[in-house]
N, C-alpha and C positions, 0 to 999 in steps of 0.2 A: 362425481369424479372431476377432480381437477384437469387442465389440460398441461401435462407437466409432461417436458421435455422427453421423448421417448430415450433417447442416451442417459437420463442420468434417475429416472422415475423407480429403476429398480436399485440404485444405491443405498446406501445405507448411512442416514445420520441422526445426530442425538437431538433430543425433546424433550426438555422438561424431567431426564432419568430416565429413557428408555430411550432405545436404539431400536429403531424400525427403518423400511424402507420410505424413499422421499414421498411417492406416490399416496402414501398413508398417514403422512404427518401434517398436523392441522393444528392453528391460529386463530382463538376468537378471533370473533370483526373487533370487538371491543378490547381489543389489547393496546394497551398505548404506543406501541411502534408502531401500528397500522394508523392507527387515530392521528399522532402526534409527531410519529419519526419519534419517540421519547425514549431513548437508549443508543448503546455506542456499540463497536464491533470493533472486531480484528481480521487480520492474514495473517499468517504462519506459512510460507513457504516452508516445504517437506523436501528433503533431501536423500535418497536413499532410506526411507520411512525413520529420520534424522529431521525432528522440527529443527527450523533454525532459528536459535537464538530465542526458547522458547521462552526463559526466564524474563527477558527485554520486553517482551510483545506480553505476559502476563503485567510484568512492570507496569507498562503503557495504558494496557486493560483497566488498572486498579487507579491509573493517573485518571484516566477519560471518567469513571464513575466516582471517583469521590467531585468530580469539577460538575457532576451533575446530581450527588449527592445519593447516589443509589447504592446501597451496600452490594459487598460483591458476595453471591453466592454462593462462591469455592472458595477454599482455600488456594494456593499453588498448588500442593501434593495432588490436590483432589482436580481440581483441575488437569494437570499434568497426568493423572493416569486417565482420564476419562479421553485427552486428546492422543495417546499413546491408543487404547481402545480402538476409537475412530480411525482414526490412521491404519493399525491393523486388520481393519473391517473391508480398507479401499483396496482394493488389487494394484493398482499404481504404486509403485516405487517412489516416486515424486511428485510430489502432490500439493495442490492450493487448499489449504485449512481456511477454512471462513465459520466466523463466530460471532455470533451477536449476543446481547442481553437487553432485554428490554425494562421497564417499570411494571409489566404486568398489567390483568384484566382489569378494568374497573370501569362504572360509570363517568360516563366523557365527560368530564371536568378540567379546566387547564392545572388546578390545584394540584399538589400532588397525593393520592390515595393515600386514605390510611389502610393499612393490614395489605396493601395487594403484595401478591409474592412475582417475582422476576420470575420473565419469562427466559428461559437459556434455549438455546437453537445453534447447533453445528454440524457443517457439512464439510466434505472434500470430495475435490476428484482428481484428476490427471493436471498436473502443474503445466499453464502457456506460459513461457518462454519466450523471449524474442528469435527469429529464424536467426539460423547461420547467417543470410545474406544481409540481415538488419542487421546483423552485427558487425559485418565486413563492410555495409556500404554506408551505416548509419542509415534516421531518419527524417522526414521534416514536423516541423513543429508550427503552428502561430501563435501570436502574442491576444491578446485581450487584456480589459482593463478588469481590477478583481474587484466584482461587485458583491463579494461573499460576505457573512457576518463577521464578528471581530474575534471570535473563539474556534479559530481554524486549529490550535493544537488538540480540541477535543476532538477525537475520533467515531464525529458522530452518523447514526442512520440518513439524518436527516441530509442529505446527502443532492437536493434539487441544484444547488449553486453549482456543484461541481461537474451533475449529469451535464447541463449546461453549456457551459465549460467543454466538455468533451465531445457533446457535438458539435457546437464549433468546428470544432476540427475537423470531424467525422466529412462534415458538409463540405469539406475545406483540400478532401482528401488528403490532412496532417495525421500526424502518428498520437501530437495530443499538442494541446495551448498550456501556453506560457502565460503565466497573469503578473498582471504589474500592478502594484496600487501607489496612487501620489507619485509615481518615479521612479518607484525602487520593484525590482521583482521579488516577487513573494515563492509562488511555487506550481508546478502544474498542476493538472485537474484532477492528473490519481498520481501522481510523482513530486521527487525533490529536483530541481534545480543544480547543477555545477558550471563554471565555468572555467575555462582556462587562459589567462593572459597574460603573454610574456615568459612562459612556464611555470605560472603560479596556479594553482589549483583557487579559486574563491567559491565562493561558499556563507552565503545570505544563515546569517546566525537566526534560531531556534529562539521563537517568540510565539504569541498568542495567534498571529500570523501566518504562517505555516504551522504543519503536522510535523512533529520529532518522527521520522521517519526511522527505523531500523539499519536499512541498508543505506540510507546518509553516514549515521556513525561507522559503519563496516569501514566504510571508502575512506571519512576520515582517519579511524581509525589504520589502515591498510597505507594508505599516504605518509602518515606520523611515522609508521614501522621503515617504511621506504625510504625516507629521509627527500621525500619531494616537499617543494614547497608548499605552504596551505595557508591562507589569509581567510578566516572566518571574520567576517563582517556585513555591512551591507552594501547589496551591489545595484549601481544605478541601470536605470534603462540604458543609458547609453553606452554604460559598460556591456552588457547585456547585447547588444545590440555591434558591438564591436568586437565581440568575441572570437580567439582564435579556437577556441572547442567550444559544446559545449554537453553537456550528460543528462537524461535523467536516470533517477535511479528510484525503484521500489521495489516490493515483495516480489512483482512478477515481471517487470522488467529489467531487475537484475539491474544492469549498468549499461545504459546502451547510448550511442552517439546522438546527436542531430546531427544533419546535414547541409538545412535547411533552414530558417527563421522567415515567416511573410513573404516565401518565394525569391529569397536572396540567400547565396551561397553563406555559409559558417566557416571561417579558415579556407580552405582548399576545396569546401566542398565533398569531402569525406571523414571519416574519423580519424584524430591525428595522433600522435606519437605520445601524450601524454595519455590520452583515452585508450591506446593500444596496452600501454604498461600496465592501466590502471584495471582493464578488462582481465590482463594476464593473471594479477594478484588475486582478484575475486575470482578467478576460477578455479585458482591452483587453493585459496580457501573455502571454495567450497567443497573442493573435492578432499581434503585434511575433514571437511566437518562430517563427509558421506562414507569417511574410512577408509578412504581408497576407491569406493563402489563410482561406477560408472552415474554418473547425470546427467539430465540435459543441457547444453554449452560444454 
């Protein structure tokens, strides 16, 4: 028996075509995502049992495996009912989808197997959220330099650069680091990057370099509708660094402030008036996307 989390052991997620609880679900040693990290994953924020923005995040899925050349298992439909299932299985209303696909069993070779079949593996449970007061008071953040590989838009397991990364912070008492490479920032360690100067919104354009994050385009997207300003380009450290806001935003941070950069104030010191508006639109869409239903923020 495994030592699995007593909160989440009696859940319930998918394997390979069956739905059993976590406690019961088992991974050769010889699968190449244990071996190799050799496969990619997703989050699907759950909205009122409402993925969000399911088609995107399949999109993204099908983008990360043809860049690592692994055919995809599902179809969308087939997909989309099997995540629909799952969802239905969790008792939470709001929920964090996490999904992975691997290359499958095989004898440890860096090559890639012939005949081995993907491994699929999905779970959820109760969607974290930033608190009320992280939202009210913002967070801090530090910088680092991105020592990661050069195929940061693939969404992959292999994921040691970013663990990295994140303690950093962890150790740093920061909410998460900010990476810069050659001068320019790239993106946080599980988040995208905004900043605001002048009341312009910027926004470090979608390259091999960062991940195409989901809730990036939302905000763009939600910004564009607003008729705020928006400069997608690339943003210096020292822009970065002189910033009167600034955001991260992903699956499960939603949109939230820094505060803080290296122990020195950001703007005022709180979230400001462009992050206030921009928090308003994302909540008042998400709550359009949960039908009216009550969510968390």
């Amino acid at each position: 028996m495994f030592d699995i989390p007593t909160d989440v052991a009696d859940s319930i997620v998918f394997l390979n075509g069956s739905f059993l609880r976590m406690d019961e679900a088992r991974v050769p040693v010889l699968d190449r995502g244990f071996i190799f990290g050799d496969g990619v994953y997703e989050v699907v924020p759950v909205y009122a049992r409402r993925p969000f923005r399911l088609q995107e995040h399949l999109r993204r899925l099908q983008y990360s495996l043809d860049q690592i050349r692994l055919a995809n298992p599902y179809a969308d439909q087939e997909w989309s009912r099997l995540i629909l299932e799952l969802i239905a299985r969790c008792p939470h209303a709001d929920q964090g989808l996490y999904l992975q696909v691997t290359r499958g069993v095989a004898k440890r070779d860096h090559a890639f197997p012939k005949g081995a079949k993907p491994t699929v593996f999905m779970m959820t449970n109760a969607l974290s959220t930033p608190s009320p007061e992280a939202v009210a008071n913002g967070v801090a953040a530090i910088t680092a330099a991105d020592n990661r590989w050069l195929r940061c838009d693939i969404k992959s397991i292999a994921l040691l650069g970013n663990v990295l990364m994140r303690q950093l912070a962890v150790e740093a008492g920061a909410n998460e680091t900010i990476m810069i490479r050659d001068g320019w920032l790239t993106e946080g360690s599980a988040s995208n990057v905004f900043l605001v100067r002048n009341g312009v919104i910027l926004a470090p354009p979608k390259s091999n370099l960062i991940l195409p994050g989901t809730t990036y385009d939302v905000v763009l997207e939600l910004a564009a509708k607003a008729g705020m300003p928006v400069e997608v380009r690339p943003v210096s450290e020292a822009e970065l660094r002189d910033a009167d806001e600034l955001w991260l935003t992903s699956a499960t941070r939603e949109v939230l402030a820094v505060n803080s950069l290296d122990g020195k104030p950001v703007g005022g010191g709180a979230p400001g008036p462009v992050f206030r508006r921009m928090y308003a639109l994302f909540r008042d869409f998400k709550k359009e996307l949960a039908g009216g239903a009550p969510t968390h923020a």
